[in-house]
N, C-alpha and C positions, 0 to 999 in steps of 0.2 A: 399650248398648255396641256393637250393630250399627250402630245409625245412625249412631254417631263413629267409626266404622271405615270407612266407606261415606263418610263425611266427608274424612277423611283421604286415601283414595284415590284420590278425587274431584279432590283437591287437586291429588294427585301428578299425576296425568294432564292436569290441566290445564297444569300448571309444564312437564312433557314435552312437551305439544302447542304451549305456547307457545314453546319454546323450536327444538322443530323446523319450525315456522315460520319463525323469524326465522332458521335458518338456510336454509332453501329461497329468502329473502327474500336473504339473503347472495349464495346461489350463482347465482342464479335472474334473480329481477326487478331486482336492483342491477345486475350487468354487465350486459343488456339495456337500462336506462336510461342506463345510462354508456355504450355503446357508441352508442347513442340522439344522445347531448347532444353528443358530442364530432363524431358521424358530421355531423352537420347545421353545424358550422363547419368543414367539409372535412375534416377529418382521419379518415384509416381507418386498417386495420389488418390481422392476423390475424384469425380468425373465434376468436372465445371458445369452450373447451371444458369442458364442466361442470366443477369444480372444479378439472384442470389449466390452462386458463387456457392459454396459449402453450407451457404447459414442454413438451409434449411434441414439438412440433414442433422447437424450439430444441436439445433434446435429440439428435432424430435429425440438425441438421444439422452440428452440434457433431461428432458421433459420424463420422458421414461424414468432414467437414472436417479431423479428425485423420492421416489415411491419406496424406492430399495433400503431399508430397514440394513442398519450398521448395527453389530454388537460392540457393549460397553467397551471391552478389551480390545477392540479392533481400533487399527490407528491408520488403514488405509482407507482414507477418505476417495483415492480416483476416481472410484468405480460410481461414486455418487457425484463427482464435483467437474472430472478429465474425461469423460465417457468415450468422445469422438477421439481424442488424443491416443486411450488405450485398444481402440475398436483399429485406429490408422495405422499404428506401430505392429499391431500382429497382421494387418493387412501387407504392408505397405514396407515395413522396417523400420527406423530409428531416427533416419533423416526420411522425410517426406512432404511434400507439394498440397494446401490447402487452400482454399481460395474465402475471402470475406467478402461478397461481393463480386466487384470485377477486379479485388486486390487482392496480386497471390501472396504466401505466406510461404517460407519455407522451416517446418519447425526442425531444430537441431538436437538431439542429446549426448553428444559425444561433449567431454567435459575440456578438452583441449582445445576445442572450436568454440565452446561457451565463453571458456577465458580470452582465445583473439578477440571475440565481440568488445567483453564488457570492458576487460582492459585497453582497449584503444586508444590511445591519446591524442589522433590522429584527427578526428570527425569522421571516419569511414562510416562509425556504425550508430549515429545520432539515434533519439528516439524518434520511437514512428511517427506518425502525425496523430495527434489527439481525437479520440471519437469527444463531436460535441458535449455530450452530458457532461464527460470529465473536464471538457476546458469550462463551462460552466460552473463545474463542483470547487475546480483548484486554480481555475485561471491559469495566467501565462509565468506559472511560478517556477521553482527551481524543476520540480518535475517536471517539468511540462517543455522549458524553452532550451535550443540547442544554439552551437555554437560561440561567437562574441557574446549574446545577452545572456548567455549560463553563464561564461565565465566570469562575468561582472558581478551578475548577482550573486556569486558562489564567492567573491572576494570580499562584498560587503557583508551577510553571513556568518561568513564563517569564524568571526572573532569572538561570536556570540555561545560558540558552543569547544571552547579548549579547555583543556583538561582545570585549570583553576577556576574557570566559570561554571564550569561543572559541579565543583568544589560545593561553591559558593553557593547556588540553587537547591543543595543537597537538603538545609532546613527547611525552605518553601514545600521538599517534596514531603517531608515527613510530617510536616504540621499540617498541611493536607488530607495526608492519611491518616494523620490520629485523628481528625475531627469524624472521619468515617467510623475508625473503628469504635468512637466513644461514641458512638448513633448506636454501632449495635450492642453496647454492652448496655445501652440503656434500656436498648427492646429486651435484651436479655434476663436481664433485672426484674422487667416485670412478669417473663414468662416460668411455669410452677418448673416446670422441668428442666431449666435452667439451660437451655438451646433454644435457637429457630433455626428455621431458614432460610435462607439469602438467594435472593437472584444476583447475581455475585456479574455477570456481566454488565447491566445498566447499572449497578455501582461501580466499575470498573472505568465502565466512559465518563460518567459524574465526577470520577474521582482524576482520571487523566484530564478531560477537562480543564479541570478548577488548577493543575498542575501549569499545565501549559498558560494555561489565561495568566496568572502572579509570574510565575517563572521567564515568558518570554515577551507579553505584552502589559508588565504590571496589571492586570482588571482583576478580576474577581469573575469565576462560573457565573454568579447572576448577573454582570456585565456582559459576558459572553456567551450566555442561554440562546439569546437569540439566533447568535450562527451559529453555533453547535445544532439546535433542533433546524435549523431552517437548511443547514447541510444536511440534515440526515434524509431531510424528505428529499435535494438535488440528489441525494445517492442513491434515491429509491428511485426515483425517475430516468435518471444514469442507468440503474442497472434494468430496467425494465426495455430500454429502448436499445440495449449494446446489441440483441440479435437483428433488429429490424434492420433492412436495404438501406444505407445511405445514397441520399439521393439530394444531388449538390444543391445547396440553396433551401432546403428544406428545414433547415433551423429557423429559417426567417418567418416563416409564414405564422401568420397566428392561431395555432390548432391550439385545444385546450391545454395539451401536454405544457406546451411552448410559452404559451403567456403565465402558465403557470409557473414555472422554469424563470421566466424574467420575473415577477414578481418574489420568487425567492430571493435570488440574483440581485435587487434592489433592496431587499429588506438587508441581508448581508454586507450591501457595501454601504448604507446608511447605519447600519450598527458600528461597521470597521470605522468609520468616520466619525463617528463622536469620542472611541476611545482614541483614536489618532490625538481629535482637537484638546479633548480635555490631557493629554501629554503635552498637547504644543502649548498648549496656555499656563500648565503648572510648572514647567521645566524649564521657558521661555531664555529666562538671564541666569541657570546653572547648568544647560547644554542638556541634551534628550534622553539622556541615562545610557546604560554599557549594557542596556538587556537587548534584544533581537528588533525589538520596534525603534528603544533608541537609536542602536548604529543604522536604522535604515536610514531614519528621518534626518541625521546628521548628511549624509551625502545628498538630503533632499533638499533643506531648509540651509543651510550653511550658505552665506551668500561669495560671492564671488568663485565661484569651483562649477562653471557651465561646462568649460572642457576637462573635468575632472574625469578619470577613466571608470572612478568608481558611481557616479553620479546615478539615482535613480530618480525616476517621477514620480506623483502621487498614486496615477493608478498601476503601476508596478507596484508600490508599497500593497496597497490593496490588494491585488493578487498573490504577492509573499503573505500578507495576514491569510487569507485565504489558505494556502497551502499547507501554512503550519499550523491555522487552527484544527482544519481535520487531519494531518499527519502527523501531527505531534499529540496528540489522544487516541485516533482510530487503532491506529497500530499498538502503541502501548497499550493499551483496554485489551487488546485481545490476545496480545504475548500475556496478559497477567491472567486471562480465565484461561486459556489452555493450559497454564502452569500450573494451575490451581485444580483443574479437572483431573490432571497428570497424578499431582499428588494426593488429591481427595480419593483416586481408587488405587493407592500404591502407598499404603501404610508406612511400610519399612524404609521409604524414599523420605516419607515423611515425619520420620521420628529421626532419621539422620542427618537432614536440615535443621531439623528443632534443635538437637544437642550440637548444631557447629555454629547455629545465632545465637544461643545462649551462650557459649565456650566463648565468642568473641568480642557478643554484646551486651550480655549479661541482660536486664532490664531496664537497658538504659534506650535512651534514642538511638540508633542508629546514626553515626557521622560516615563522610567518605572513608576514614581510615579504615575504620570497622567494617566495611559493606567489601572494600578490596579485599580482605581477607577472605569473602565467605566464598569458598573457592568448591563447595557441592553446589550450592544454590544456585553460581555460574554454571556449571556441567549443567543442570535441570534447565536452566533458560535456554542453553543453548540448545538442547533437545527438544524443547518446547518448539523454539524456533524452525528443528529440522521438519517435525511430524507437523506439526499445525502451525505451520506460517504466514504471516498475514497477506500475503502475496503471492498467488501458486503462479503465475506467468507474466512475466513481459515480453516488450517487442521492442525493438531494431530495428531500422532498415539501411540497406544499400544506398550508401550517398553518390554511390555510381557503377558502373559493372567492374568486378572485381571479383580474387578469387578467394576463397575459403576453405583453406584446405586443399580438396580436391574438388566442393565445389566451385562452378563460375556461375556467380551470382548477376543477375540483371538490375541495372540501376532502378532503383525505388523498390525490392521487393522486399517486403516485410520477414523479419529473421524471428519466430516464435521460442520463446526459451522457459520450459514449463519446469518451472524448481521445484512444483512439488513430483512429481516424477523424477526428478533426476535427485531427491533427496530419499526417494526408496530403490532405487538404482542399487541392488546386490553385489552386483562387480565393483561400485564403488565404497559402499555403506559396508559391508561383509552378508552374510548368510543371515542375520537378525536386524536387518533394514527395515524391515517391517515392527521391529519391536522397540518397546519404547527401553533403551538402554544408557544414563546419564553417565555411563563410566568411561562412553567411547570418547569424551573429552576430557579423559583423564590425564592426559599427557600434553593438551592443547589444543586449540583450533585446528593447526595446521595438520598435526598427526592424528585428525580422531576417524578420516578416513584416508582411501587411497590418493586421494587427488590434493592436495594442498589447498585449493579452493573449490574444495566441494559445497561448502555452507554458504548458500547462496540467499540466504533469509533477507538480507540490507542491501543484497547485490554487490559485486567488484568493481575495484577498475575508478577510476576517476568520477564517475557518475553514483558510485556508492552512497549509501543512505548518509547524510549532512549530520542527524540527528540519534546515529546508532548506539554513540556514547550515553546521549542524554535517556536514550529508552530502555540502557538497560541497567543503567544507574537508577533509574526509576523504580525498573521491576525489582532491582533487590533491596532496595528501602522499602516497596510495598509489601513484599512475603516476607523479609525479614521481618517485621514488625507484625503482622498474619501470625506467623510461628513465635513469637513470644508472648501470642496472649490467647492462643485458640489452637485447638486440634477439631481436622475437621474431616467427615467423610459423603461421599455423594449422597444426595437425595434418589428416594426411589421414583420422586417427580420426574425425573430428569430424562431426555429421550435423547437420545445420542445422533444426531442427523445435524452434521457442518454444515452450513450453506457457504456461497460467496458473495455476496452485497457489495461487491468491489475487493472487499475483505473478508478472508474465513471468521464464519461466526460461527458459534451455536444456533440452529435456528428459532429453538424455542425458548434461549437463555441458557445458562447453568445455576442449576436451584443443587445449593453445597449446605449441609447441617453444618452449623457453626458452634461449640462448645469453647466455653472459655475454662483455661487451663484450669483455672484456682477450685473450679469445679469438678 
């Protein structure tokens, strides 16, 4: 009985020692050979720190770089938002070696190597692995999943958003927005001076929101309050925890962060769940509807289709609710206050939008035909999109060693691809990259800079945003409608400091004086 005890322990200690091995092998001699392979085809970096890895450094200059007072006119957020990015590129050069932990990173901005990335059809350059908070926040939705289960999910989707569907959602967005705006003509009404003003971005989320809830899940904003507020606190928690060490298994554990985390996490999917049942109960005997929740619930509920290719589960349904309830508003909300900040200190921008909505929609609603036309208010989005983007960086990684260009990339290393840098990039924007100019889209997308896909706001390539039609049909029913009943200019409340909450905000809001025309 001793000797199989002795046996047994023997074991244990072996399983332990091999196991803290391989991780000293992890922390240790892995970055030192990576730092190694990569050093020797020129490319450097930060010096690796035992298991933080760059974060600490990034951390403090993040921290710092928050302090730093932006003027109004100024449209280069990096120095507030990219600190380490712009600190690594004068150190280091263009392409360089970063480390999150004990994962290296190699960030790229040559826009030829951006495009192999994102255009690959291939699976080379999947997305990275998900920091917990965000699979939390968005689940294993389109963003989130590589491979076969992107492609399926991106089959059953995508019928939900073609150009006649589009179409067709165009009054949902508008009756929307006029319940907003006739909110403030009523405050307006009652004020002597016939203005206020607006915090224009928590109307902006209220207002995408309430879009996206009718438009792709039939509810209603007060059906869908509860995930919308109960995401914004997983975002707060998400962003709060993206510097800290991941350390494997440490989602699990029940720290306060974490239970609180799962308790969002359950109110959400108990909310997504009653709007799912109350669909499946009213639609039951004339099929799920042609909106984003319909076509899911159809590959789900549809009996006899087990080996169907397009086939989803219920908690994949959940997860796509997930994804598009905060992507189909996050982003819209804050493509519509940048644009709105653009033109509340840019008079002349804004009185030549006003005379090309009225030229083509007179005072009327707004329909798709009419919005197609409005062909300044597109230049202004799209520059909206270049300078304040809801998205300054993604990642990539190597689905195995391979090369790029001229580098030889190591299988699993994360490819950092930061837009908003490469969207004030001189060589490629011209000599006023830095300035907010809507006429460089005057000729189109493809020619408004040097690179044909330089406008990397929805991202390229196969992986490209699902929903870029629907968001930016959105924003030109929102301003168009804006500009037919209001001339507006910033607030001196207003303090000009971007944060990123996952997404570029305002930090303190955008507080815009709102007058109405007739006055």
């Amino acid at each position: 009985m001793d000797g199989f005890l002795v046996l047994v322990l023997s074991s244990i200690a072996v399983i332990i020692i091999s196991q803290l091995l391989k991780v000293l092998l992890n922390l240790i001699w892995r970055p030192y050979a990576i730092t190694k392979w990569y050093r020797q085809q020129g490319i450097q970096g930060p010096k690796y720190q035992f298991m933080k890895g760059s974060i600490e450094e990034i951390r403090n200059l993040k921290s710092g770089a928050r302090n730093v007072p932006m003027d109004i006119n100024s449209h280069d957020f990096t120095p507030r938002i990219l600190p380490h990015y712009l600190k690594w590129i004068s150190l280091y050069g263009r392409t360089f070696l970063f480390w999150f932990g004990s994962k290296p990173r190699i960030c790229i901005t040559d826009m030829e190597l951006v495009k192999q990335v994102l255009s690959n059809k291939s699976g080379f350059y999947p997305k990275a692995d998900a920091h917990p908070g965000m699979l939390a926040l968005l689940g294993k939705g389109l963003v989130m999943i590589n491979g076969p289960d992107w492609a399926r999910h991106r089959r059953v989707v995508n019928p939900a958003f073609t150009i006649d569907k589009l179409k067709m959602m165009t009054r949902k967005m508008t009756g929307c927005a006029k319940s907003m705006i006739e909110g403030w003509e009523n405050q307006i009404a009652q004020e002597k001076s016939k203005q206020i003003e607006i915090e224009l971005n928590k109307q902006f989320l209220e207002l995408t929101a309430d879009v996206i809830s009718h438009t792709a899940f039939g509810s209603s904003y007060m059906k869908g309050k509860e995930v919308f507020l109960a995401q914004k606190e997983l975002q707060a928690l998400a962003f709060a925890s993206f510097l800290n060490v991941q350390i494997p298994g440490f989602q699990y554990l029940p720290t306060p962060n974490n239970r609180k985390g799962w308790c969002l996490d359950k109110k959400i999917r108990t909310t997504l769940m009653q709007i799912i049942h109350e669909r499946m109960k009213s639609r039951k005997d004339e099929g799920y509807g042609k909106d984003l929740l319909g076509l899911m619930l159809e590959t789900c509920m549809v009996g006899g289709k087990e080996n169907d290719n397009n086939r989803m589960t219920m908690d994949e349904i959940i997860d796509e609710c997930k994804t598009f309830f905060f992507g189909g508003h996050e982003t819209t909300s804050h493509l519509l206050t940048w644009t709105m900040f653009l033109l509340s200190t840019n008079e002349d921008w804004q009185e030549k939008l006003k005379e090309e909505v009225l030229r083509e929609c007179g005072m009327a609603v707004p329909n798709a035909d009419m919005l197609s036309k409005l062909k300044l208010v597109n230049m202004v989005l799209l520059e909206a999109l270049r300078i304040y983007g809801p998205v300054n960086i993604i990642f990539r990684k190597a689905s195995q060693d391979m090369e790029l260009g001229t580098i030889k990339l190591l299988k699993g290393t994360s490819i950092a691809i930061p837009f908003a840098i490469l969207h004030r990039d001189k060589e490629i924007w011209g000599p006023d990259a830095d300035k907010c100019n809507p006429l460089r889209f005057e000729n189109g997308l493809s020619k408004a800079a040097k690179h044909p896909n330089a406008l990397l706001s929805f991202s390229i390539g196969p992986r490209g945003c699902i929903g870029q039609n629907f968001a930016m049909l959105e924003a030109k029913a929102v301003i168009a409608m804006l500009l037919q009943r209001f001339s507006f200019s910033i607030s001196p409340n207003y303090v000009h400091e971007p944060i990123d909450i996952i997404t570029l905000q305002p930090k303190s809001g955008l507080q815009v004086i709102m007058r109405p025309i007739q006055a």
